[in-house]
Structures are given as structure tokens and as C-alpha cells.
TORTIBA-709204 format. One record per residue (C-alpha): residue in three letters; x, y, z. Coordinates in steps of 0.2 Angstrom, whole numbers, padded with zeros to 4 digits, always signed. Layout:
BEGIN
ALAXYZ
...
//
This chain:
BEGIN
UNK-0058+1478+0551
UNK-0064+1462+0540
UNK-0054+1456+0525
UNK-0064+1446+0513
UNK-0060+1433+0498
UNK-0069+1438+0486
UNK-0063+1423+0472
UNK-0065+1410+0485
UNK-0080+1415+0493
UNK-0094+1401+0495
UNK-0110+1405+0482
UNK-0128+1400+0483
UNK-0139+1397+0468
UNK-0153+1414+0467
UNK-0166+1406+0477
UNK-0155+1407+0491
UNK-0147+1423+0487
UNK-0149+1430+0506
UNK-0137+1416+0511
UNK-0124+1427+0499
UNK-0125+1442+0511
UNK-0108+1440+0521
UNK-0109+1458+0527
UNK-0125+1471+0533
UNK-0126+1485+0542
UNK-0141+1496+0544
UNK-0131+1509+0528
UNK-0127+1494+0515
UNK-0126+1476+0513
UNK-0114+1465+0504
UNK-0116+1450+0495
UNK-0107+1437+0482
UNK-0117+1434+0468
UNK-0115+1419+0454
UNK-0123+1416+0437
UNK-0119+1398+0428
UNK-0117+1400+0412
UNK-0134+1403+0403
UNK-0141+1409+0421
UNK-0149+1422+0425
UNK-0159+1436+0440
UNK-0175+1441+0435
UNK-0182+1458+0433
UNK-0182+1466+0454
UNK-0187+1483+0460
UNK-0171+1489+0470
UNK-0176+1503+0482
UNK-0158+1506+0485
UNK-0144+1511+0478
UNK-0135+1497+0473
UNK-0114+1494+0466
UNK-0109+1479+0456
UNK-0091+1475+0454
UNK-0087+1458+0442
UNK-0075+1447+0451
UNK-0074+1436+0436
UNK-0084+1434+0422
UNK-0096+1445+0413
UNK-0115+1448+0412
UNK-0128+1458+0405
UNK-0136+1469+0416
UNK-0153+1479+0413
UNK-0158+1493+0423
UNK-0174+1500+0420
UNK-0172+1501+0401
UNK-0154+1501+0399
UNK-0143+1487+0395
UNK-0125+1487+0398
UNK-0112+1474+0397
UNK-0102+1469+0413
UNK-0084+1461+0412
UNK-0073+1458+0424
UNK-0064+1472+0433
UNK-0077+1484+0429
UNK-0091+1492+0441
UNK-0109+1498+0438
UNK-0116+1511+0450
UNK-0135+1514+0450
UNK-0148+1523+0461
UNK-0165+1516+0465
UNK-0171+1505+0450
UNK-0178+1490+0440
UNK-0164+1478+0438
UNK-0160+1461+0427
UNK-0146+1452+0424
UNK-0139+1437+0413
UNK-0124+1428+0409
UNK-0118+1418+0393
UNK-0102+1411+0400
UNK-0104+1413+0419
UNK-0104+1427+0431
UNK-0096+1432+0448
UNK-0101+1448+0456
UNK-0098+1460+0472
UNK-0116+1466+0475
UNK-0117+1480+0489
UNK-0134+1490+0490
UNK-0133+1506+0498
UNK-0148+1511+0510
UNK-0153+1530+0508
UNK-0156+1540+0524
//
């Protein structure tokens, strides 16, 4: 068992993003991402399913066609997909992506 601080949890910038991976397996792999405010992930292909949970913050997330607005507390579930996201005021998020077998 692993017990994790999600709010305290050390964040690097997107270009770094595999640095925010603080859990994998061969089934799923976890990872803090944060957005300044004004920042943003461009558009990626996600072969996985994927879950984000929002720590603190909000953002707007795009999959495929869809937009949806994130605030904090609330989860997004998706399968295999196209996938932005932004932030106006500044974003934390739980990202786990879920391998398929």
C-alpha cells in the first residue's frame, strides 16, 4: 500500500510531463498534472482510457469534439480519444490512463 499527497505533490511544467508519473504498472499509470493560469496541453491521441480527477482548480477539457468544463472535485472518464485541455485560472489534476488488455 502507497499513500500519496495529492495537494503537495511536486509538478513539472508539460515538457516534462513523464517526470509527473509518480505511479505505473503494466494496467495504469498515474500522474499529477498542472496548468498556470492561461496554460495549456495541446491536442494528443490517447490510446488508453484515461480518468482525470481535479485537485484544485478547473480547466477545460476537449475530447475528440466535446468540451466540457472541469472544476475541482469533479472526475472525467473517457476511452481511447483525442484530448486538449486549458486553464483560465490555474489547474491541478489526477491523470491516470488505463491500459486495455
Amino acid at each position: 500500500m502507497q499513500v500519496f499527497d495529492l495537494k503537495k505533490m511536486k509538478a513539472f511544467p508539460y515538457e516534462e510531463r513523464e517526470r509527473n508519473v509518480f505511479y505505473e504498472t503494466n494496467e495504469f499509470k498515474a500522474r499529477i498534472t498542472e496548468l498556470a493560469p492561461g496554460g495549456e496541453i495541446p491536442f494528443c491521441e490517447m490510446k488508453s482510457h484515461v480518468v482525470f480527477y481535479v485537485i484544485e482548480g478547473a480547466a477545460e477539457v476537449k475530447v475528440d469534439q466535446e468540451k466540457v468544463t472541469l472544476e475541482e472535485g469533479q472526475c472525467l472518464i473517457t476511452g481511447p480519444a483525442t484530448i486538449s485541455m486549458k486553464s483560465r485560472n490555474g489547474v491541478r489534476i489526477l491523470g491516470i490512463a488505463i491500459t486495455k488488455n
